[in-house]
C-alpha positions as CSV (number, residue, x, y, z in Angstrom):
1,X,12.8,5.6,16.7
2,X,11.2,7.1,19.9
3,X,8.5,7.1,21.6
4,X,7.4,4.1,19.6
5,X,3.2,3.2,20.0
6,X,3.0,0.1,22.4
7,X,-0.8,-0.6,20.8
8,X,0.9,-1.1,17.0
9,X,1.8,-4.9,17.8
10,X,-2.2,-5.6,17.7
11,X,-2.2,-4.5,13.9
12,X,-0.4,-7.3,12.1
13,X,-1.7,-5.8,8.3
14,X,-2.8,-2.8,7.2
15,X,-6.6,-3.7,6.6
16,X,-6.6,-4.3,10.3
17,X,-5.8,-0.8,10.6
18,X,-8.8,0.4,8.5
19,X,-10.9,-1.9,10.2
20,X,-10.1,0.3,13.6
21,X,-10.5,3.3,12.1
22,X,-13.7,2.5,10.4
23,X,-15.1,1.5,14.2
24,X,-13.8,5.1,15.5
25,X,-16.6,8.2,16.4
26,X,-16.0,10.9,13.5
27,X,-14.3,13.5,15.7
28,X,-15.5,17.0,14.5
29,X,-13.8,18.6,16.9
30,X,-11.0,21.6,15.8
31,X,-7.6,19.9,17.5
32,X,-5.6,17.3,15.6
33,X,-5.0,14.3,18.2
34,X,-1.5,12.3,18.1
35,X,-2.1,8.8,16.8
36,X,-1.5,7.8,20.8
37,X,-4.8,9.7,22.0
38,X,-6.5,8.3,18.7
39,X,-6.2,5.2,20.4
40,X,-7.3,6.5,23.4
41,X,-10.0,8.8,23.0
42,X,-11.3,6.3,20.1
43,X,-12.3,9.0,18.0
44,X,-10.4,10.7,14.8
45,X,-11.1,12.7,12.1
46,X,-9.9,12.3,8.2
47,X,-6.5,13.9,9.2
48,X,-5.8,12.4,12.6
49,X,-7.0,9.0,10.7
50,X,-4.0,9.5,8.0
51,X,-1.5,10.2,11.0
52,X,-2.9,7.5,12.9
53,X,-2.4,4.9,10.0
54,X,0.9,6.3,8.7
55,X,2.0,5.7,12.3
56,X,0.9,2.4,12.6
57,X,2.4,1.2,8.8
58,X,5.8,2.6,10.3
59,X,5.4,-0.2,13.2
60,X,4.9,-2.7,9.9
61,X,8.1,-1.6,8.3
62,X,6.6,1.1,5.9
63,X,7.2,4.5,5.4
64,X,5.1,7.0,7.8
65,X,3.9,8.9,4.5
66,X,0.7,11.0,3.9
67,X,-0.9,12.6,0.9
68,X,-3.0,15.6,0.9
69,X,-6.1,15.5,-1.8
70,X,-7.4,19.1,-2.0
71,X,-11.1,19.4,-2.8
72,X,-13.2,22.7,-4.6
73,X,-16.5,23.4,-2.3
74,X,-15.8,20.8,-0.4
75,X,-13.5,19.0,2.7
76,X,-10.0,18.0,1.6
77,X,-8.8,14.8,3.0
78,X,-6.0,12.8,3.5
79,X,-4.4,9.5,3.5
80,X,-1.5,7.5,4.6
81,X,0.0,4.8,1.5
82,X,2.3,2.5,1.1
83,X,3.7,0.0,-1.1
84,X,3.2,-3.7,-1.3
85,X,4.6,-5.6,-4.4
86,X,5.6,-2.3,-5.6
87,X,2.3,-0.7,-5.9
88,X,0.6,1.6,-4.0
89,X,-2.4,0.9,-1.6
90,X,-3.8,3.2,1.3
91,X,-5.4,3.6,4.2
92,X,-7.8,6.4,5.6
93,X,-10.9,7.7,8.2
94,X,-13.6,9.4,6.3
95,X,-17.2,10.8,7.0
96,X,-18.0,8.8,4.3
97,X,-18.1,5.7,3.1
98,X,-16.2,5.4,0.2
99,X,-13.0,7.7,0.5
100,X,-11.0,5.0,2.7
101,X,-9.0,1.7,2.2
102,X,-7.7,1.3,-1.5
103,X,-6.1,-2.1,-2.1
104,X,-2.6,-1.8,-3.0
105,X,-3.0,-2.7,-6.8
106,X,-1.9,0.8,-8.2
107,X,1.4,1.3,-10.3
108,X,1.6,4.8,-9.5
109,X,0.7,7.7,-6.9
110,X,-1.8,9.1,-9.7
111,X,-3.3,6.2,-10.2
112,X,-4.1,5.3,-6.8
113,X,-5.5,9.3,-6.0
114,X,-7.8,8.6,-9.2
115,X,-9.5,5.7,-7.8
116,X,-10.7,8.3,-5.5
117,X,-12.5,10.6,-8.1
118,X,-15.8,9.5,-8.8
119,X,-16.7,8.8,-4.8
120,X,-15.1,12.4,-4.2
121,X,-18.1,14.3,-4.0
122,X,-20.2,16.9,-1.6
123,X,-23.3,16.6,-0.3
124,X,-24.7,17.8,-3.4
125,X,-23.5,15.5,-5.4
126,X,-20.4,18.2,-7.0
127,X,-17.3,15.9,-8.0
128,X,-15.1,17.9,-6.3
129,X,-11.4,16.3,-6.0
130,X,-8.8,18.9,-7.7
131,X,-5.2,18.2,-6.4
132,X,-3.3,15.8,-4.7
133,X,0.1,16.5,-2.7
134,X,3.5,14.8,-2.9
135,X,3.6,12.4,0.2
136,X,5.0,13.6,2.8
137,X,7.0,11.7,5.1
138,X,6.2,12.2,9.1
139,X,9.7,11.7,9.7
140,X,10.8,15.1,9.3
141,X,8.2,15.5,12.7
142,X,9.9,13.3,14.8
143,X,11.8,15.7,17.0
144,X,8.0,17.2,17.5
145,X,7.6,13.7,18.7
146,X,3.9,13.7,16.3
147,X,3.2,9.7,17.2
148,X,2.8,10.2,21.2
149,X,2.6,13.8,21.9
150,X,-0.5,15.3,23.9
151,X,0.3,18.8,21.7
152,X,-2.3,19.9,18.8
153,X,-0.8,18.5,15.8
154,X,-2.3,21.1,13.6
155,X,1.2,22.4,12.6
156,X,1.7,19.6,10.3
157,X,-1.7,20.5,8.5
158,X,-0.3,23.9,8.0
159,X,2.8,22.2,6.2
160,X,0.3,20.4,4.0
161,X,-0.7,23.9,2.5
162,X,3.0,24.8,2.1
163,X,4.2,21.9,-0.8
164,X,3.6,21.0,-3.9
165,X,0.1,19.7,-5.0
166,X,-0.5,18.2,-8.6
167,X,-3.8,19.4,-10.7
168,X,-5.6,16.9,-12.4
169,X,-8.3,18.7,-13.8
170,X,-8.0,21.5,-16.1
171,X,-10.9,23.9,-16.1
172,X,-12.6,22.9,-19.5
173,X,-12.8,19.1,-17.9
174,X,-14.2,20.4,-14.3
175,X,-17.1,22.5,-16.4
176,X,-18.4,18.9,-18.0
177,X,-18.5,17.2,-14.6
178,X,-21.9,15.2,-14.1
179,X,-23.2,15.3,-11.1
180,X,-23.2,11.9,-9.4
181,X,-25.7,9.1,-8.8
182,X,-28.1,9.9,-6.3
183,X,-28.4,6.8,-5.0
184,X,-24.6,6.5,-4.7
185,X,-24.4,9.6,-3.0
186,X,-27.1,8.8,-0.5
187,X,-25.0,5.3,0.5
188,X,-22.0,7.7,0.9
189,X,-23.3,9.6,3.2
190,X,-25.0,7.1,5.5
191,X,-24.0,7.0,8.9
192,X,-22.2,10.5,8.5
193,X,-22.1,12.7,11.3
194,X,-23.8,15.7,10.2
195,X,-21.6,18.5,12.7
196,X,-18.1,16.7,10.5
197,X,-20.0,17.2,7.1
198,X,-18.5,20.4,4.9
199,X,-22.2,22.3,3.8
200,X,-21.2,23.2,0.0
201,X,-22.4,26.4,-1.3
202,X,-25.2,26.0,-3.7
203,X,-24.0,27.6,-7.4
């Protein structure tokens, strides 16, 4: 593998990992960073958090892969997974507070996007998750050399749009959505900066 990141030794699981990302400045900035100026700009955003953790799993013997969770009126994000035990678990930078680690207890890739639903939500309080990706494995952006470059990496957000993303809504189940808890959503959004916040349009 080249150009391997000399910082991954410092993670030794991948809860460590969230734990760095957590501490990070939300960047709201329009570049996507490689996970080497992550680390040295200490800042990301949801996407540059996913390539930063998938990364950084490679280092622990894991699969660099991503998923894509596409969002109606709202910010998609996305995550880097992997398997422990044979289930799924994942790791992730948000805005929020409660679209990031999962614990990997999941039997499938459905289940573990799921877990997501309910705390996938807008400012308003709109449940707005709609479709998640196949993972994508970073692999296939090696020779772009994605883990060290000092290039935009928005290329490989373009891909995201290319594949395939599974619905799990059909339209009869989106139009009996509740909104959600107002005190839940207020705790979600605490310490958000408000310049990396998506501003839903009001129905």
């Amino acid at each position: 593998m080249k150009n391997k990141l000399s910082f991954a030794k410092q993670f030794k699981k991948p809860i460590d990992i969230q734990i760095f990302l957590n501490g990070l400045v939300y960047n709201s900035e329009y570049i996507t960073n490689s996970p080497k100026n992550v680390f040295l700009k200490q800042r990301a955003n949801c996407f540059e958090g996913a390539l930063f953790a998938a990364a950084t799993l490679r280092a622990m013997g894991h699969k660099p892969l991503i998923v894509d969770l596409v969002a109606k009126n709202d910010d998609d994000h996305v995550i880097a997974i992997y398997k422990q035990n044979n289930c799924f678990g994942a790791v992730a930078k948000s805005n929020t507070t409660v679209l990031r680690f999962r614990e990997p207890v999941y039997r499938s890739l459905r289940e573990l996007i799921m877990s997501y639903f309910d705390f996938y939500f807008n400012t308003l309080g709109e449940k707005s998750l709609r479709s998640y990706s196949n993972p994508v494995n970073l692999s296939r952006f090696d020779k772009y050399n994605w883990m060290t470059t000092d290039d935009d990496l928005e290329f490989i957000g373009d891909y995201l749009y290319t594949i395939k993303h599974h619905k799990i809504l059909n339209s009869k189940s989106i139009r009996s959505l509740n909104i959600a808890d107002k005190v839940l959503v207020k705790l979600c959004f605490s310490g958000s900066i408000e310049e990396g916040l998506f501003k839903p349009k009001r129905k």
